[in-house]
DSSP file (Angstrom, degrees, kcal/mol; ACC not computed):
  #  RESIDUE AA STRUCTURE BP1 BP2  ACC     N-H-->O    O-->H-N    N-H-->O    O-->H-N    TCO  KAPPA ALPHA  PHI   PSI    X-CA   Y-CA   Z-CA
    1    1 A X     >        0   0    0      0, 0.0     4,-4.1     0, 0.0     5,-0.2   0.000 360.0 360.0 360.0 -40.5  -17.6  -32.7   81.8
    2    2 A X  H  >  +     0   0    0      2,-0.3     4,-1.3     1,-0.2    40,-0.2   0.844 360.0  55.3 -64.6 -25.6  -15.9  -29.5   81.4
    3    3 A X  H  > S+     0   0    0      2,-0.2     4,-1.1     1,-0.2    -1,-0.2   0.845 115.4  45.8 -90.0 -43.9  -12.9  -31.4   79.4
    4    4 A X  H >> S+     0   0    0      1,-0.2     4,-2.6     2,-0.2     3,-1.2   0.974 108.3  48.9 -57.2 -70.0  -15.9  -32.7   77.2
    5    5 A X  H 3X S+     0   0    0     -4,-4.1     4,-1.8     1,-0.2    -2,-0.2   0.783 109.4  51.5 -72.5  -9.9  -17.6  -29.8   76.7
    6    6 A X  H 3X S+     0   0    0     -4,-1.3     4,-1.5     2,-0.2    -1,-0.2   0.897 114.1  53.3 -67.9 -39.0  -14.0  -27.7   75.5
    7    7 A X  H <X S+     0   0    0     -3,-1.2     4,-1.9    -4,-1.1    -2,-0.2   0.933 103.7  47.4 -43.9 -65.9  -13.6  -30.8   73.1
    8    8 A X  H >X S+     0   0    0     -4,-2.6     4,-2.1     1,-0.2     3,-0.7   0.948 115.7  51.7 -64.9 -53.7  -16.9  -30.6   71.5
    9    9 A X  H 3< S+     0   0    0     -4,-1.8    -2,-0.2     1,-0.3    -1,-0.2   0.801 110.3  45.0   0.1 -64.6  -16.0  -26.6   71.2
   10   10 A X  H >X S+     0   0    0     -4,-1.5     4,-2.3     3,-0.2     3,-0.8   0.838 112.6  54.3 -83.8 -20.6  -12.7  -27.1   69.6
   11   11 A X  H << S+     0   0    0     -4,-1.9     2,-0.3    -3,-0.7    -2,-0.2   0.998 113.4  37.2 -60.1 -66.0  -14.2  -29.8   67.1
   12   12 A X  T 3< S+     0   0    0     -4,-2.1    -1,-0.3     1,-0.2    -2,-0.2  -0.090 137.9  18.6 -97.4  37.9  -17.1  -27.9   65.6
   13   13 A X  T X4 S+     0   0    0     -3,-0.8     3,-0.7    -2,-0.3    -1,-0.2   0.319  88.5 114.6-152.3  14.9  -14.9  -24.4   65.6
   14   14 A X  T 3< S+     0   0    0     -4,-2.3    77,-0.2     1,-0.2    75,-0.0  -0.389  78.6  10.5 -61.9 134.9  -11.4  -25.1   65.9
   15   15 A X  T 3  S+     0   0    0     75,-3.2     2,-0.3    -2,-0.1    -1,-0.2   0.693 104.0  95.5  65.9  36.9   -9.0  -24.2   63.0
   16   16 A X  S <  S-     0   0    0     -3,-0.7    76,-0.3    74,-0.4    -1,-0.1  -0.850  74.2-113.6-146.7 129.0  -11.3  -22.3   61.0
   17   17 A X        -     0   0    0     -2,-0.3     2,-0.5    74,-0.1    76,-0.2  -0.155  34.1-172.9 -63.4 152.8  -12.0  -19.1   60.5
   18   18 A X  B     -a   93   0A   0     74,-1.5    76,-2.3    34,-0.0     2,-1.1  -0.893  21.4-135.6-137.6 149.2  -15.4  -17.9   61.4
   19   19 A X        -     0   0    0     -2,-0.5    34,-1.1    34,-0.2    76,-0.2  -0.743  31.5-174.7-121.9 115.7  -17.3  -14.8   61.0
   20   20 A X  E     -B   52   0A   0     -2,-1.1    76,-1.1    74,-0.3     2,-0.4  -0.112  16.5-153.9 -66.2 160.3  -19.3  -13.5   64.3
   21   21 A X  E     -Bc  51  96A   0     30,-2.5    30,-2.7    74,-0.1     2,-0.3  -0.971  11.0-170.1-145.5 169.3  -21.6  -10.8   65.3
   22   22 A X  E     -Bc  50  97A   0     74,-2.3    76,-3.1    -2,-0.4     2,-0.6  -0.995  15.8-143.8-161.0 148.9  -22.0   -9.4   68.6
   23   23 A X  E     -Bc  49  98A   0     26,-2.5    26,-0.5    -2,-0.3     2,-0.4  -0.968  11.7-145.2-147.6 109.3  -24.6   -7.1   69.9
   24   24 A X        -     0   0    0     74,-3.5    24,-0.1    -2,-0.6     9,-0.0  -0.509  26.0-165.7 -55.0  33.4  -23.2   -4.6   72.6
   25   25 A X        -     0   0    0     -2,-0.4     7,-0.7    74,-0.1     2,-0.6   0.057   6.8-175.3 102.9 110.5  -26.6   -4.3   75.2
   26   26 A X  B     +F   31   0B   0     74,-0.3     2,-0.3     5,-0.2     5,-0.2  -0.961  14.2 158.8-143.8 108.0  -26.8   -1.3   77.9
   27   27 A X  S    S-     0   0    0      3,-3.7    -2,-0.0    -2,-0.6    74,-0.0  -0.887  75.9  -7.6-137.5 128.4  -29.3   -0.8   80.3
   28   28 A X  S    S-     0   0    0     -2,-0.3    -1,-0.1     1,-0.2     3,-0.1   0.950 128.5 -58.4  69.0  47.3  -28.7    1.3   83.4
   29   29 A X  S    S+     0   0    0      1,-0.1    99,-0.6    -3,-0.1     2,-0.3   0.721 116.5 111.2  33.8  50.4  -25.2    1.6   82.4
   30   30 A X  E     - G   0 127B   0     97,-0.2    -3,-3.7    98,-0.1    97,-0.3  -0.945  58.9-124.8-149.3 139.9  -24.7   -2.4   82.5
   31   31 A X  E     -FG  26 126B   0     95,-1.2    95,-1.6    -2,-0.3     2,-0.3  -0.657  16.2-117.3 -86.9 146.3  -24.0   -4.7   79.7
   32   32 A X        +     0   0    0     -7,-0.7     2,-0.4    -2,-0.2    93,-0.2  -0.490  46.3 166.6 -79.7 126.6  -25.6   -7.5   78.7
   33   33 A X        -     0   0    0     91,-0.4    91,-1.1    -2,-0.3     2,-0.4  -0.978  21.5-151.8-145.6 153.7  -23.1  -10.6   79.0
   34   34 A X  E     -HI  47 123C   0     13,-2.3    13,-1.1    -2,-0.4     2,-0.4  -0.990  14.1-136.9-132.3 159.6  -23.2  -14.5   78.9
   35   35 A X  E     -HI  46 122C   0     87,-1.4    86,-2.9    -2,-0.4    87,-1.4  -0.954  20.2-167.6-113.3 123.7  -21.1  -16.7   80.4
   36   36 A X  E >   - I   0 120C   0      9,-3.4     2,-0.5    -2,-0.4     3,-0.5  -0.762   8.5-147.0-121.7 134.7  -20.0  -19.6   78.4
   37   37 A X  T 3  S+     0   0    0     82,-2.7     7,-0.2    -2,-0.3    82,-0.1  -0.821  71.4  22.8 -99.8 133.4  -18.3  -22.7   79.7
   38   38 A X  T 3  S+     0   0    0      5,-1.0    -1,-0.2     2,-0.6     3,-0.1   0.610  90.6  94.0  70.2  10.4  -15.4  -25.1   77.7
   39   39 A X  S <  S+     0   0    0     -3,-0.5     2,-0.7     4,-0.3    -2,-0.1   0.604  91.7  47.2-107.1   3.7  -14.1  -22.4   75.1
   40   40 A X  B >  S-K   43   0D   0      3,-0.5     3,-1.4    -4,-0.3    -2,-0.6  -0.965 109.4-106.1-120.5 145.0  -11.7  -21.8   77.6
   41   41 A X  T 3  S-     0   0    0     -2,-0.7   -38,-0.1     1,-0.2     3,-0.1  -0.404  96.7 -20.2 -66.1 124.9   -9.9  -24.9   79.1
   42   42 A X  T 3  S+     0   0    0    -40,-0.2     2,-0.3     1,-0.1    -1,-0.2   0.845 122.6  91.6  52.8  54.7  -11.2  -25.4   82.6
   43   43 A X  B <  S-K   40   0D   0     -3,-1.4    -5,-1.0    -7,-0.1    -3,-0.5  -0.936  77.6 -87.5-164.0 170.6  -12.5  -21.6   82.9
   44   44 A X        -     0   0    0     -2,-0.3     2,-0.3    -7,-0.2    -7,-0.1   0.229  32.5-169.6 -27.8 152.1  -15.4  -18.7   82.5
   45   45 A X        -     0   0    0     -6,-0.1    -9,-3.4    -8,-0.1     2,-0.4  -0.635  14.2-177.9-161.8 119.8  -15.5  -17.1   79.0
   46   46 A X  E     +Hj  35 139C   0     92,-1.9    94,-0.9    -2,-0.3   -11,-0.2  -0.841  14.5 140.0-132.1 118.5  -17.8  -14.0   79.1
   47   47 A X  E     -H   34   0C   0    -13,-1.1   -13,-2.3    -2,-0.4     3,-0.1  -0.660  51.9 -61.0-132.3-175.6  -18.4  -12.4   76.9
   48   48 A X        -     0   0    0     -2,-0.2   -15,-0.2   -15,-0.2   -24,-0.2  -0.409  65.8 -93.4 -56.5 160.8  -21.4  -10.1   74.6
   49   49 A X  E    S+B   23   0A   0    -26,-0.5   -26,-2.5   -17,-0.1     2,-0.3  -0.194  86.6  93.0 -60.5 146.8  -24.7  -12.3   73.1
   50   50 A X  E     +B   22   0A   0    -28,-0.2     2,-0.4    16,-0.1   -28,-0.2  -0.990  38.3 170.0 154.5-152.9  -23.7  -13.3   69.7
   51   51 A X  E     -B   21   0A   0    -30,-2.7   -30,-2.5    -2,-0.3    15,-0.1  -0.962  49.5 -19.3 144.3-158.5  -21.9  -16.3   67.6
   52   52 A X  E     -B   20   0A   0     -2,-0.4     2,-0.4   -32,-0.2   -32,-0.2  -0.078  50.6-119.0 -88.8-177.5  -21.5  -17.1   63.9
   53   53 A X        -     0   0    0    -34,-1.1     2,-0.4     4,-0.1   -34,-0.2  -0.774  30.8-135.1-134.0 141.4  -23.2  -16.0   60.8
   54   54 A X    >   -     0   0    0     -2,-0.4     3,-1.9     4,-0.2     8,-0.1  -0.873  39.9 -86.7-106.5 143.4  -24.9  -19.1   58.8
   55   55 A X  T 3  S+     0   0    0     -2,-0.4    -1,-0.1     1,-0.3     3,-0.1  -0.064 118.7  23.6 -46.0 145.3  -24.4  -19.1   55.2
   56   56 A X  T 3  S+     0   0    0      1,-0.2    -1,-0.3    -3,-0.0     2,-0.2   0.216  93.9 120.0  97.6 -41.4  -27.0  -17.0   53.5
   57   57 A X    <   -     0   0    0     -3,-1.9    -1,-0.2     1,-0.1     2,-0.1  -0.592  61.3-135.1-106.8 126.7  -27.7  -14.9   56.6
   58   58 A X    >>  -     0   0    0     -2,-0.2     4,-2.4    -3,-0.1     3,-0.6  -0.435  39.6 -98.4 -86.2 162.7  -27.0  -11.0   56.3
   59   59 A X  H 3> S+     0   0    0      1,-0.3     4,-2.7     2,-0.2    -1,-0.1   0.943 122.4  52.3 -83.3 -46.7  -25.0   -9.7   59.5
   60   60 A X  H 34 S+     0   0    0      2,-0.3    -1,-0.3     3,-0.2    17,-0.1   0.176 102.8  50.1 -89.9  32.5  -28.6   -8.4   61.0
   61   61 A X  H X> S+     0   0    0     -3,-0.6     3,-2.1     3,-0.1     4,-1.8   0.530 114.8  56.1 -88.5 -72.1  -30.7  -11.5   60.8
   62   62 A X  H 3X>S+     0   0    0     -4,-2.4     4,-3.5     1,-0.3     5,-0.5   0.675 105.8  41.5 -31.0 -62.1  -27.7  -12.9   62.5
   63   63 A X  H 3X5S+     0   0    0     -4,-2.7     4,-3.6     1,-0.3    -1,-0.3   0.895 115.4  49.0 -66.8 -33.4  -27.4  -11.0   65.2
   64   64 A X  H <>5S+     0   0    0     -3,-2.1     4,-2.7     2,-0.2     5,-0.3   0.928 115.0  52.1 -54.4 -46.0  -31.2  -11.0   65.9
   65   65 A X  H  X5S+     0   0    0     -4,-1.8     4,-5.1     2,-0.2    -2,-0.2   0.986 109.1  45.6 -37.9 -56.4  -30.8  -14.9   65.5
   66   66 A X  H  X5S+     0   0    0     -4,-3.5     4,-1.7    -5,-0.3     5,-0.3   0.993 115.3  50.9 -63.3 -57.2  -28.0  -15.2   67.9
   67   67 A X  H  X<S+     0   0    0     -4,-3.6     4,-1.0    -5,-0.5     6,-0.5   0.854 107.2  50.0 -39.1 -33.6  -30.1  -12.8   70.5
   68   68 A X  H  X S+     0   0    0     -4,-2.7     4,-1.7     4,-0.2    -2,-0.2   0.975 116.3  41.3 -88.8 -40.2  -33.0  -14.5   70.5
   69   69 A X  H  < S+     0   0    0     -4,-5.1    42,-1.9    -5,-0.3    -2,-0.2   0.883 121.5  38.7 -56.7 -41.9  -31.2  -18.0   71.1
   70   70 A X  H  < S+     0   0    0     -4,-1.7    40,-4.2    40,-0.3    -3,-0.1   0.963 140.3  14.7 -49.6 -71.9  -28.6  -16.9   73.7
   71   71 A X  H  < S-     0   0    0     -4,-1.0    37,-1.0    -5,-0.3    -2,-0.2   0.228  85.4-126.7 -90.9   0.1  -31.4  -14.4   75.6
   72   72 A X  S  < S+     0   0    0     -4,-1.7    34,-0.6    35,-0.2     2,-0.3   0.867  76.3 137.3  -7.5  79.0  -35.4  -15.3   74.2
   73   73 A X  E     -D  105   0A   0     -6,-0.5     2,-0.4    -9,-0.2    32,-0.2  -0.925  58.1-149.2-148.1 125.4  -34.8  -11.6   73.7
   74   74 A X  E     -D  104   0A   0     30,-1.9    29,-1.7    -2,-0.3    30,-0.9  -0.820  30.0-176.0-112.7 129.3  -36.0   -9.7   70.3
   75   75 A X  E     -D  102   0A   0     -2,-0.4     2,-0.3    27,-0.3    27,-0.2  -0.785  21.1-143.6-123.7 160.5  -33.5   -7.0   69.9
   76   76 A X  E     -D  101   0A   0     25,-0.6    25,-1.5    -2,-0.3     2,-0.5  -0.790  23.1-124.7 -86.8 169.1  -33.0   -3.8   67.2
   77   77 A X  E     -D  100   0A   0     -2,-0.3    23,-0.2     1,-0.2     3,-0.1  -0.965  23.9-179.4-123.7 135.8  -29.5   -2.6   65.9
   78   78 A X  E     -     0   0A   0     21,-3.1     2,-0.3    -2,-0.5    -1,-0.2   0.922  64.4 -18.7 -88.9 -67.6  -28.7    0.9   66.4
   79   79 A X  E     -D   99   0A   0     20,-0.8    20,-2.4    21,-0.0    -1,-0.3  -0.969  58.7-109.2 178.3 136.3  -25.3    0.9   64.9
   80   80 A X  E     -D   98   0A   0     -2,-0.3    18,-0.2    18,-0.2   -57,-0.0  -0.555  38.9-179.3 -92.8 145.5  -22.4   -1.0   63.8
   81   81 A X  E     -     0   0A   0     16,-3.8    76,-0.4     1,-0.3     2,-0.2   0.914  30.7 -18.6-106.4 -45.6  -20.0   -0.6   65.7
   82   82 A X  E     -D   97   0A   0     15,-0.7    15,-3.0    74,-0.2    -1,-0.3  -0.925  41.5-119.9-160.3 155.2  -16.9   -1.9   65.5
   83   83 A X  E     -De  96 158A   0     74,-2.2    76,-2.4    13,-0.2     2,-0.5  -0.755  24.1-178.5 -67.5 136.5  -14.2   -5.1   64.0
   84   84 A X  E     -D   95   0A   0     11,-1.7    11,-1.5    -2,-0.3     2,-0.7  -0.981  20.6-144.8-141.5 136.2  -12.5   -7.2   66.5
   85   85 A X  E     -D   94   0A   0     -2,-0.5     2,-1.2     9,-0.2     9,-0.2  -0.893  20.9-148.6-116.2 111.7  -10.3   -9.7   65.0
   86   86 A X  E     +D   93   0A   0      7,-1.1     7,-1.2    -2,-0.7     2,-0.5  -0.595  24.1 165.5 -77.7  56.7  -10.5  -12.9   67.3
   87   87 A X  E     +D   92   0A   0     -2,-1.2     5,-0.2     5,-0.2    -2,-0.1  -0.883  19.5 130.9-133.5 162.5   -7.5  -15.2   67.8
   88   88 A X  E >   -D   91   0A   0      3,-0.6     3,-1.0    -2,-0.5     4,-0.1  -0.415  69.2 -77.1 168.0  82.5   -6.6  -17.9   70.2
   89   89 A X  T 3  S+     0   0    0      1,-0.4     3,-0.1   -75,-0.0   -75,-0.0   0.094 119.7  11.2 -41.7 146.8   -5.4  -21.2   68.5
   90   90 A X  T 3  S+     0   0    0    -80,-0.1   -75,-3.2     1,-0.0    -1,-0.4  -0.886 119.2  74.6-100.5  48.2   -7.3  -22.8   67.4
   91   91 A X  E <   + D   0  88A   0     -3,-1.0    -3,-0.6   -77,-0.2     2,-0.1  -0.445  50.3 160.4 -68.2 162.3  -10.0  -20.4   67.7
   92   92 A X  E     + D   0  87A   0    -76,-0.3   -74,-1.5   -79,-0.2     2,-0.3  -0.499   5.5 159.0-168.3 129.5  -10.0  -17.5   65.1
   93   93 A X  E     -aD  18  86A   0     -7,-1.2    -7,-1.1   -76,-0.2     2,-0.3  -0.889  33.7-136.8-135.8 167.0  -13.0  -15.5   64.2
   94   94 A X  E     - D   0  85A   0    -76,-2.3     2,-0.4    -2,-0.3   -74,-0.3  -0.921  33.2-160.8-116.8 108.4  -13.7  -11.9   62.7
   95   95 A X  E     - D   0  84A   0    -11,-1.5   -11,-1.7    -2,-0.3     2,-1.0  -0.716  15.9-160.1-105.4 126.8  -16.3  -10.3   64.6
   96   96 A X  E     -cD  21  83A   0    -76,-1.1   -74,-2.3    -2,-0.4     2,-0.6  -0.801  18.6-146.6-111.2 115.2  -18.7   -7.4   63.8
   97   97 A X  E     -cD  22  82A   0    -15,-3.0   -16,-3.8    -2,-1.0   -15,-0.7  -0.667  11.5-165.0-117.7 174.0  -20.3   -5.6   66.4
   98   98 A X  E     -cD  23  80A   0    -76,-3.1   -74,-3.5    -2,-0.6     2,-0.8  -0.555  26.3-132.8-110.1 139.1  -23.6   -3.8   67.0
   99   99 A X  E     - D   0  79A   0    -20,-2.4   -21,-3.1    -2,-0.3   -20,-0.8  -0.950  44.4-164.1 -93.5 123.7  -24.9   -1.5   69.4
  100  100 A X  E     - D   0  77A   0     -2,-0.8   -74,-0.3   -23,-0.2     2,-0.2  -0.499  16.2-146.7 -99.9 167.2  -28.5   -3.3   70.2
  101  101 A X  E     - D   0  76A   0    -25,-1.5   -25,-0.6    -2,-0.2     2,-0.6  -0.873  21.8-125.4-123.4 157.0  -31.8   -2.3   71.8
  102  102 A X  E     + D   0  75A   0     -2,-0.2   -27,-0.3   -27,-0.2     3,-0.1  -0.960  38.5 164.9-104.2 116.2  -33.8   -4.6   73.7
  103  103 A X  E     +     0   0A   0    -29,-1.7     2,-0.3    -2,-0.6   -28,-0.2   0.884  57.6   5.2 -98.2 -42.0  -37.1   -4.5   72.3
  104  104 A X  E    S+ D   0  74A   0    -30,-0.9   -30,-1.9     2,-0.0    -1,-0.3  -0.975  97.0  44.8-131.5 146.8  -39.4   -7.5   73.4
  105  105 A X  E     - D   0  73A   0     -2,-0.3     2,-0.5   -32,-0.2   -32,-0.2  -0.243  68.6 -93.7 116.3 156.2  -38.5  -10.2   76.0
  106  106 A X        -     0   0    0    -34,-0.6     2,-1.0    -2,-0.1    -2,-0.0  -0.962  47.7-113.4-107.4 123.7  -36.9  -11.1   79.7
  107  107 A X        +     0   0    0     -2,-0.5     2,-0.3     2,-0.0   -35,-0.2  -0.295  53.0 152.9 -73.5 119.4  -33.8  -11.8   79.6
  108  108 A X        -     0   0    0     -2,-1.0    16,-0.1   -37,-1.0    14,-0.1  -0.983  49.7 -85.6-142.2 152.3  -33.1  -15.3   80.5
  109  109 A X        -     0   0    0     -2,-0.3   -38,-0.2    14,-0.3   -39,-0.1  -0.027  48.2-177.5 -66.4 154.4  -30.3  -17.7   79.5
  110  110 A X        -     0   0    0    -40,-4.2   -40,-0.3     1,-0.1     2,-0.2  -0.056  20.4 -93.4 -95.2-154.1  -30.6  -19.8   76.2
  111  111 A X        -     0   0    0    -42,-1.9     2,-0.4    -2,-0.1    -1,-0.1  -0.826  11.9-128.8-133.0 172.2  -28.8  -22.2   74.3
  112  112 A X    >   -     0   0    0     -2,-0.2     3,-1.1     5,-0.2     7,-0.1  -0.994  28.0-161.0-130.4 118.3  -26.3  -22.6   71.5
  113  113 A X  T 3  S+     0   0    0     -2,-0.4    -1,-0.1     1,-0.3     5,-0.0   0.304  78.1  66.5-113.3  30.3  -27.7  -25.0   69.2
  114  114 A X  T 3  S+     0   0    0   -102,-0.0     2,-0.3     2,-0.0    -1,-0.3   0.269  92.3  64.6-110.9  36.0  -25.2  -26.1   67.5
  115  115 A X    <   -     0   0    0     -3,-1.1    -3,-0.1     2,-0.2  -110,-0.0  -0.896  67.1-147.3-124.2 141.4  -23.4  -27.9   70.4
  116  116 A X  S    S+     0   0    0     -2,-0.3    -1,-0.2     2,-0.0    -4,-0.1   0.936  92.7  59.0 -78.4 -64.0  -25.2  -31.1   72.2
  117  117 A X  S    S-     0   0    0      1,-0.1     2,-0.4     2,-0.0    -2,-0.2  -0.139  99.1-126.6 -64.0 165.2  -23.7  -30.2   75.6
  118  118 A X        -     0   0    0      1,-0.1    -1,-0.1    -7,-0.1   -81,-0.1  -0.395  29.2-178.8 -91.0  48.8  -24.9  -26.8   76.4
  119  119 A X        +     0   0    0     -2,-0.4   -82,-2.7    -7,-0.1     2,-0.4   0.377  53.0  99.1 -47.0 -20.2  -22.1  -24.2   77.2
  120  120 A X  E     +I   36   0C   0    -84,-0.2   -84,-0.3     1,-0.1     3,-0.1  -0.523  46.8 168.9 -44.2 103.3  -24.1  -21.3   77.9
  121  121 A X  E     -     0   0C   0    -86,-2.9     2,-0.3    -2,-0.4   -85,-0.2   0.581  54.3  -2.8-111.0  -8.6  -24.2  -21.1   81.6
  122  122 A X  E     -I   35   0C   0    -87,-1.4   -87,-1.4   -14,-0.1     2,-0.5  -0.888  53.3-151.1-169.4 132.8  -25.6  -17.9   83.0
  123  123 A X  E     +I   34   0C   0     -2,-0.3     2,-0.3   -89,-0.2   -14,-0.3  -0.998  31.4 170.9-108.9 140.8  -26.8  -14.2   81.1
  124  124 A X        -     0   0    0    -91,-1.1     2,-1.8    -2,-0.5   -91,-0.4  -0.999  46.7-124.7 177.1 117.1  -26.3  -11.5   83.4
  125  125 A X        +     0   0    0     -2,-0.3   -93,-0.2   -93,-0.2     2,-0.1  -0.612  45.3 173.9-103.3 120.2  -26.5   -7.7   83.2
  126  126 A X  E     -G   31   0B   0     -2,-1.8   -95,-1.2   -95,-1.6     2,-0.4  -0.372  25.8-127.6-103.5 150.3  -22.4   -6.8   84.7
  127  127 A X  E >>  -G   30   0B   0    -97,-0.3     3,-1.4    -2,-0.1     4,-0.8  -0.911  31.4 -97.3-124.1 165.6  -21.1   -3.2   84.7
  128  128 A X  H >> S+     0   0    0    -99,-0.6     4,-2.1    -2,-0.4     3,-0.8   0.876 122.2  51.3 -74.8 -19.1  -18.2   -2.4   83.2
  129  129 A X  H 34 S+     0   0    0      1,-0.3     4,-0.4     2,-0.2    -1,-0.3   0.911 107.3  55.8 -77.2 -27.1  -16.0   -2.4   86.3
  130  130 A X  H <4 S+     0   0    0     -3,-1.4    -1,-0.3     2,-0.1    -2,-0.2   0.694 112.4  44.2 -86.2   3.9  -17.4   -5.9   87.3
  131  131 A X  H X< S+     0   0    0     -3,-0.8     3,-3.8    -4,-0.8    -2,-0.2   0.749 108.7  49.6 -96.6 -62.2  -16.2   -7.2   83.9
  132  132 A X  T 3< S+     0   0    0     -4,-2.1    -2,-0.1     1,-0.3    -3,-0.1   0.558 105.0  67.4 -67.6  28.3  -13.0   -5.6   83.8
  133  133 A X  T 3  S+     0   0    0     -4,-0.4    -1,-0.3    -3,-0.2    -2,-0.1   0.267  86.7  95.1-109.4 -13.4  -12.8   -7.5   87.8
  134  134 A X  S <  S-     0   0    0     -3,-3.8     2,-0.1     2,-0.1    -3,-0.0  -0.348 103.2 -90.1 -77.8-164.5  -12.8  -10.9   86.0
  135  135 A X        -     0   0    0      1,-0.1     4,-0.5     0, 0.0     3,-0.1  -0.249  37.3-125.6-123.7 167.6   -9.7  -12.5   85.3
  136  136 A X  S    S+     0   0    0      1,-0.2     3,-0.4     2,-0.2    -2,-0.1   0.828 111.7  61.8 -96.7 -19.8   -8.6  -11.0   81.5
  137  137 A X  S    S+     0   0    0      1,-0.2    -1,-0.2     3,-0.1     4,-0.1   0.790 105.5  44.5 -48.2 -46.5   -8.3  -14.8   80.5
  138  138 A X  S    S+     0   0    0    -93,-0.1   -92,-1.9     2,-0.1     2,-0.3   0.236 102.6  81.9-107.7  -8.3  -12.2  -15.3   81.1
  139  139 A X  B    S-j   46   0C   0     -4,-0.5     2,-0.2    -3,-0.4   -92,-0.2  -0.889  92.0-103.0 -99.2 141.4  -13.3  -12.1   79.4
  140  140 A X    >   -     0   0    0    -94,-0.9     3,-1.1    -2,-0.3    -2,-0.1  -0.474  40.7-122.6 -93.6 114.6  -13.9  -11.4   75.7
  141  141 A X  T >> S+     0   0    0      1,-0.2     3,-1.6    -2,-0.2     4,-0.7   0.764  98.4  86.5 -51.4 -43.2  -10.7   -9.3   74.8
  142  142 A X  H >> S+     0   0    0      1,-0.3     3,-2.8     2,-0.2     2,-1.9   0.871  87.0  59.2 -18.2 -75.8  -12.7   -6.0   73.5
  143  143 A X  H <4 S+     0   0    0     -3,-1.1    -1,-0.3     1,-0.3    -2,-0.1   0.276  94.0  61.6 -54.4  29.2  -12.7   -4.9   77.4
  144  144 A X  H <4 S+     0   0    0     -2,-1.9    -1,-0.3    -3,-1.6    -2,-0.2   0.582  98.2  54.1 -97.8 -23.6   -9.1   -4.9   77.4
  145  145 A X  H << S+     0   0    0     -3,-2.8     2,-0.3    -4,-0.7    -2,-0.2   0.260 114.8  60.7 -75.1   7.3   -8.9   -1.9   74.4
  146  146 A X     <  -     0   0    0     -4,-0.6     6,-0.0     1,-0.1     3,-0.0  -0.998  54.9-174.5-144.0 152.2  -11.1    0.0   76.8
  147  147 A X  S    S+     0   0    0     -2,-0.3     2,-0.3     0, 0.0     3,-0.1   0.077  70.7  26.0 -98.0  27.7  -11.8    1.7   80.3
  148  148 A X  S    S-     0   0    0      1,-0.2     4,-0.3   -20,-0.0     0, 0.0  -0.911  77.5-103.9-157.3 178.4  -14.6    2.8   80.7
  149  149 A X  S >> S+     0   0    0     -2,-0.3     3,-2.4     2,-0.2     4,-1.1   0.967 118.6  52.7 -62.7 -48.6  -18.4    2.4   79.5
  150  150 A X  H 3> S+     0   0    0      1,-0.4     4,-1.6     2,-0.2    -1,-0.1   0.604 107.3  45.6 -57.3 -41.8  -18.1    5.1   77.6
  151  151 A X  H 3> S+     0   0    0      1,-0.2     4,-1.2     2,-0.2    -1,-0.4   0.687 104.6  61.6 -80.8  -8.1  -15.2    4.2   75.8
  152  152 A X  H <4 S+     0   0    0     -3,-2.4    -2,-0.2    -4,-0.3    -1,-0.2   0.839 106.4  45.9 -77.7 -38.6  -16.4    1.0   75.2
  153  153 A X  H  < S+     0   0    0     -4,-1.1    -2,-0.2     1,-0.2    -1,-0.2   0.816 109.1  58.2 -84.8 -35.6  -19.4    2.5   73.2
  154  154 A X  H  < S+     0   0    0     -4,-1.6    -2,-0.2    -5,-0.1    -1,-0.2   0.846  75.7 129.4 -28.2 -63.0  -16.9    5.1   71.2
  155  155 A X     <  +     0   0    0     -4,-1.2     2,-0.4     1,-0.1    -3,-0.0   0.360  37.7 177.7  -8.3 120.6  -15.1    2.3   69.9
  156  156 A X        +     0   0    0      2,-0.1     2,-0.7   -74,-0.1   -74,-0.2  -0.944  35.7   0.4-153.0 136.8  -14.7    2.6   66.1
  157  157 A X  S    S-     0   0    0    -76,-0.4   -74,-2.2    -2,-0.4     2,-0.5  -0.293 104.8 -22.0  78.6 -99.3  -13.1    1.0   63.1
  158  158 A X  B      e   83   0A   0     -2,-0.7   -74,-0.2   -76,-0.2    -2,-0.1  -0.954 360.0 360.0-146.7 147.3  -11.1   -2.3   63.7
  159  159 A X              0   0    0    -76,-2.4   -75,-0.2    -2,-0.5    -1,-0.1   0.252 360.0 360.0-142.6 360.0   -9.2   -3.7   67.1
């Protein structure tokens, strides 16, 4: 299944660039994270709520979009935050992220609905020391430019 669902992954976003957003989430000095199954071969991938930008779609419909599908979670954006340039053949994305608020909702996992299988497996609010305890493979390279929360939230201009 897993072999399947990495497939269907690399079909519908392999070898093209894609432009993300990604919504940073802090409550009680823990981040908001999901754990996604098959975009890494036969591993975890966790990383912040977010995904691609639909033709049409300004960066904040998108990110509200992606929150409320990932989390059934209505979010605000405090503040863009930072560029993260995203590669790992044949993934490549450019990704903008937001500092969010959670405004209405419980967070519980969603779906990504442009995939049949479902990869999304679990949302979870992690602190930063149990994210940088994963494996570095299985975590969304941003936490490697940083140690701390603090710095994570600092974080400026393009990485």
């Amino acid at each position: 299944m897993i072999d399947r669902v990495h497939e269907q992954v690399m079909a519908q976003y392999g070898e093209q660039l894609r432009v993300r957003v990604c919504g940073i989430c802090v409550q009680d000095d823990k981040i908001l994270m999901i754990k996604h199954q098959g975009v890494v071969e036969n591993a975890a991938f966790w990383c912040p709520p977010g995904g691609g930008l639909q033709f049409g779609e300004n960066a904040a419909e998108g990110i509200k979009r992606e929150f409320l599908e990932e989390t059934h979670t209505e979010i605000s954006i405090e503040n863009f935050m930072f560029v993260s340039e995203f590669i790992d053949a044949p993934l490549h994305a450019i990704e903008l992220f937001f500092r969010v608020n959670l405004e209405k909702g419980n967070v519980k996992k969603g779906t990504d609905p442009e995939l049949e299988e479902q990869i999304i497996q679990e949302v979870k609010w992690m602190s930063f020391e149990e994210i940088k305890a994963k494996p570095v493979r299985e975590v969304h390279r941003v936490f490697s430019f940083c140690n701390s929360l603090e710095e994570l939230l600092n974080t400026k201009g393009m990485i």
